[in-house]
FIVEXKE-69493 format. One record per residue (C-alpha): residue in three letters; x negated, y negated, z negated. Coordinates in steps of 0.02 Angstrom, whole numbers, padded with zeros to 5 digits, always signed. Each point is the difference from the previous one (the first is absolute). Layout:
REM residues N
AlaXYZ
...
This chain:
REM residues 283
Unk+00000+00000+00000
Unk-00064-00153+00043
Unk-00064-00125-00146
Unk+00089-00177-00023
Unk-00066-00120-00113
Unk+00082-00148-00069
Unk-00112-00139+00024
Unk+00071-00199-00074
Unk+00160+00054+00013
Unk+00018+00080+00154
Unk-00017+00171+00069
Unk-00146+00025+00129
Unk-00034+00175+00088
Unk+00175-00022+00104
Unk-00001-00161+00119
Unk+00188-00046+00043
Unk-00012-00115+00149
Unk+00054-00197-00020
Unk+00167-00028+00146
Unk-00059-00160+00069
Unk+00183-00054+00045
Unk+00145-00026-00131
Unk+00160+00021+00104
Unk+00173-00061-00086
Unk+00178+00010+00095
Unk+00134-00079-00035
Unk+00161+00011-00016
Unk-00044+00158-00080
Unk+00162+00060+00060
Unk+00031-00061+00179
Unk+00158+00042+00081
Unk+00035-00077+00199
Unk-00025-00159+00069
Unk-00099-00047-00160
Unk-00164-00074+00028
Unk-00156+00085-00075
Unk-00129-00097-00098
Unk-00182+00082+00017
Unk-00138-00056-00095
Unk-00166+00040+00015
Unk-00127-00026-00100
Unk-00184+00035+00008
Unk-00089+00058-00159
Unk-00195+00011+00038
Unk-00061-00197-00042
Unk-00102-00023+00164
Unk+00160+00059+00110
Unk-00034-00093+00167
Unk+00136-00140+00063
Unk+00066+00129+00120
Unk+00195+00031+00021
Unk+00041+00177-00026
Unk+00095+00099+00114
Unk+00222+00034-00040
Unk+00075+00159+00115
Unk+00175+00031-00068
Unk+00111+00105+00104
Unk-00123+00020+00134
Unk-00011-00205+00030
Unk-00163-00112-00039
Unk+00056-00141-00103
Unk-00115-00162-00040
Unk-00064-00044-00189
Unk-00014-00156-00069
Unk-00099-00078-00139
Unk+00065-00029-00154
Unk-00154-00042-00121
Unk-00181+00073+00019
Unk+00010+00178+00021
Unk+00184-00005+00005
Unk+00122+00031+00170
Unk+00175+00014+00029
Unk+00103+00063+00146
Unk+00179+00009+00020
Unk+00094+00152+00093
Unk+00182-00019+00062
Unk+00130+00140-00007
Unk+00148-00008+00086
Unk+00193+00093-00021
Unk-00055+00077+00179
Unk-00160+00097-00079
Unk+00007+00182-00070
Unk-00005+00001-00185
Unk-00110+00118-00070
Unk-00189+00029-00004
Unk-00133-00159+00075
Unk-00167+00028-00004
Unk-00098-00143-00052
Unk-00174+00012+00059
Unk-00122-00138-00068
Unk-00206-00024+00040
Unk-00120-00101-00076
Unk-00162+00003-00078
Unk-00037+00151+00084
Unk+00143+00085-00091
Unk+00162+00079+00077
Unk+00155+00004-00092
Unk+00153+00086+00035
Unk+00172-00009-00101
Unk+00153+00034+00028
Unk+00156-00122-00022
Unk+00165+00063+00000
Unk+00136-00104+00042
Unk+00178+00027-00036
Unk+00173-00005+00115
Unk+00108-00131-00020
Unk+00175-00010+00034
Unk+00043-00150+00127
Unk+00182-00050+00050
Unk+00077+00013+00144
Unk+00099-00123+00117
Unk+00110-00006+00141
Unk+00003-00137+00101
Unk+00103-00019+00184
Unk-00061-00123+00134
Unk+00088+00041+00142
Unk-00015+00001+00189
Unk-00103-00166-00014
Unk-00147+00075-00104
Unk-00086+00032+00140
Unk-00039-00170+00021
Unk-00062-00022-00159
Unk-00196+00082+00039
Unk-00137-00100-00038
Unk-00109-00102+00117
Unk-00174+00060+00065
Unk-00074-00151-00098
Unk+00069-00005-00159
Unk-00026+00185-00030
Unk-00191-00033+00058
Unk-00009-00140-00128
Unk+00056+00072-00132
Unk-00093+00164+00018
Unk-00172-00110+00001
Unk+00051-00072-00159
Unk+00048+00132-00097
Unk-00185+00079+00068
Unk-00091-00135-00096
Unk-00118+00041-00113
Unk-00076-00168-00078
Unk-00151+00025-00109
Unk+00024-00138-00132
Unk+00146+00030-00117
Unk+00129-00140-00044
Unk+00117+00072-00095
Unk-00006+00000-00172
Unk+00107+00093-00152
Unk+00199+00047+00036
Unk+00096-00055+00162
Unk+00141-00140-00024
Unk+00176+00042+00075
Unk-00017-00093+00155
Unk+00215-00040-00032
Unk+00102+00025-00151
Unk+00150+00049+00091
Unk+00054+00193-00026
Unk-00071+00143+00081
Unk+00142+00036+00135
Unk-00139+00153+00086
Unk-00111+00075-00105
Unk-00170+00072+00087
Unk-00009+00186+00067
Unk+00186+00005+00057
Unk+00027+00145+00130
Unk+00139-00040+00128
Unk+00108+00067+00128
Unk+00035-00124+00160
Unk+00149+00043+00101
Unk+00030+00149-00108
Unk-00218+00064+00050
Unk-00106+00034-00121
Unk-00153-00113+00006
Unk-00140+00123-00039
Unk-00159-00091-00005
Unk+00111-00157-00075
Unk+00000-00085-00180
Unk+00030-00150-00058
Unk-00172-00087+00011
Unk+00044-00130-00128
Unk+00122-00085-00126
Unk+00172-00091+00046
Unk+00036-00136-00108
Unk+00157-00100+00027
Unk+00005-00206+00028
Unk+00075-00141+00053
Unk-00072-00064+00150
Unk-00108-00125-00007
Unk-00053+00059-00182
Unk-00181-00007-00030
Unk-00133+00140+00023
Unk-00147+00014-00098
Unk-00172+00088+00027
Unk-00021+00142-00133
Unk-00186-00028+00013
Unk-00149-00097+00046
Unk-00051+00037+00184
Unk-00027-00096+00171
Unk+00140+00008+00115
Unk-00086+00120+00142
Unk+00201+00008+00107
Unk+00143-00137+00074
Unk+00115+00075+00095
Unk+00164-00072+00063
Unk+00162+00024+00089
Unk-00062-00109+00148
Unk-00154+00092+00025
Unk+00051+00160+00006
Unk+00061+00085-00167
Unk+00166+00081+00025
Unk+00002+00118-00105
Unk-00096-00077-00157
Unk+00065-00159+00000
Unk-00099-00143-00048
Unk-00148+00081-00098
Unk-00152-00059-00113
Unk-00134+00119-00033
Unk-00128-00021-00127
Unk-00166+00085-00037
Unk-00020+00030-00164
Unk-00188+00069+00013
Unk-00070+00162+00026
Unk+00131+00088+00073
Unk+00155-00057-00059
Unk+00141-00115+00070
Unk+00164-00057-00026
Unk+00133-00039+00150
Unk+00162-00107-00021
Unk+00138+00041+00146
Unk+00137-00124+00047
Unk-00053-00143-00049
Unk+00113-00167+00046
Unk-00150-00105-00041
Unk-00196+00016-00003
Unk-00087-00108-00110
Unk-00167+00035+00015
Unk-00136+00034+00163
Unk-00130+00120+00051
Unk-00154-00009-00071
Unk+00065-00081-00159
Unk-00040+00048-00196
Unk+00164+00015-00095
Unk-00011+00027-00183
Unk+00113+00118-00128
Unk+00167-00102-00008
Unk+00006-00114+00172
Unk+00137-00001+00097
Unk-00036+00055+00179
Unk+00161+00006+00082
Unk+00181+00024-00036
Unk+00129+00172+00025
Unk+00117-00004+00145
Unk+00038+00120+00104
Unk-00082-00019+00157
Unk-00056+00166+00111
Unk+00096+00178-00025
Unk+00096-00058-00160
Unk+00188+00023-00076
Unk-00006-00153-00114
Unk-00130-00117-00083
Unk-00127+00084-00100
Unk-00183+00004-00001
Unk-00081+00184+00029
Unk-00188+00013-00087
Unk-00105+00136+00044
Unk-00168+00036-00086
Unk-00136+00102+00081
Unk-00157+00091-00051
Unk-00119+00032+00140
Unk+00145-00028+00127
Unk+00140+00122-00100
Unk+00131-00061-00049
Unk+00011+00031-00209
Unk+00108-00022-00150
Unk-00009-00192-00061
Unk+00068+00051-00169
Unk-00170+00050-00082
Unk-00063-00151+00067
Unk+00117-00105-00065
Unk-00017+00090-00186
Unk-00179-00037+00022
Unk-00074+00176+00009
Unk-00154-00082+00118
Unk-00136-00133-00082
């Protein structure tokens, strides 16, 4: 049998190797559409400046500083993914390490909605949908929001986010509702739930049929908010906007019933549940 000695305190004879990344997950109990906080930290002193590498589900995600030695990266679910078993793959100092997350199901309602023989005319333009898939690709390196989102309206939630629906009595399968409803006079101000730079105008005139007037704003490394219908646009591209300032007003411009403003939020260009954001689950 081999000898051990105890030596100051600690056992020598047996060498138990130092993990040079400290990996934490949260929410600890994910379920879909919830957005997963990673954070990395490196625990050897002289740990170069060097992002480390985030595969979950088979996709590369970007890390961002957070503090010396400390990253973060953000990973979208979404009501269309397969609950179950994601393998999260992080590497780093020379170190690979793979966990496993398991996120729950989650019941989403369902609607029914009829349009009628004019819905046809109700696609999208070439443009808009260009537009708005380039902003909702935007990954901006410096991060401007800080602490829990504001509700950009206080009127009440009239659509809450992950809906399913049926059009014309079809089932919508690769549909959800990519966003929150809330209900408003029109004309009633919007707010923006965040710092960020607005990165998308797009209006009526120019093109959006189906969104409406719409503000986008980047909210820094990967994540964006997008208002839908507006009746008025307060703000232009290329401008900062602070937590709080009004940048437009609900109406009901585009493919819309009544007045309301739709937000959708978006992690790495999916479309994810505001509500943690709001509750201020993300510093």
């Amino acid at each position: 049998m081999r000898e051990l000695l105890l030596l100051f305190g600690f056992w020598v004879g047996q060498v138990t190797p130092v993990l040079a990344l400290a990996v934490q997950v949260r929410p600890e109990t994910p379920q879909l559409g919830d957005t997963l906080e990673i954070r990395i930290r490196y625990e050897q002193p002289d740990s170069p400046d060097v992002a480390p590498t985030v595969v979950f589900a088979g996709k590369t995600y970007p890390a961002f500083p957070m503090q010396p030695r400390l990253w973060q990266a953000l990973l979208p679910t979404t009501p269309l993914d397969t609950p179950g078993k994601k393998v999260l793959r992080i590497t780093g100092e020379g170190e690979t390490r793979n966990l496993a997350v398991w996120v729950k199901d989650r019941f989403f309602p369902t609607q029914r909605l009829w349009l009628g023989p004019a819905s046809s005319s109700l696609e999208p333009t070439e443009l808009e949908l260009n537009r708005v898939r380039e902003f909702k690709a935007l990954t901006t390196p410096e991060r401007y929001w800080q602490g829990a989102f504001l509700r950009p309206h206080p009127g009440a939630v009239t659509t809450g986010f992950g809906v399913r629906r049926y059009y014309n009595g079809e089932f919508a399968q690769d549909y959800y509702h990519r966003g929150i409803d809330y209900g408003g006079t029109l004309g009633s101000p919007v707010v923006a739930p965040a710092a960020g730079q607005v990165a998308l105008v797009g209006l009526v005139a120019q093109g959006f049929r189906l969104h409406g007037n719409t503000i986008g704003l980047d909210h820094g490394q990967g994540v964006t908010s997008i208002f839908l219908h507006l009746s008025r646009i307060d703000v232009r591209e290329g401008e900062r906007v602070r937590a709080g300032q009004m940048i437009g007003a609900v109406g009901s411009t585009g493919i819309s019933t009544a007045p309301h403003l739709h937000w959708g939020l978006y992690v790495h260009g999916q479309s994810i549940d505001p509500l943690p954001w709001l509750q201020g689950r993300f510093p």
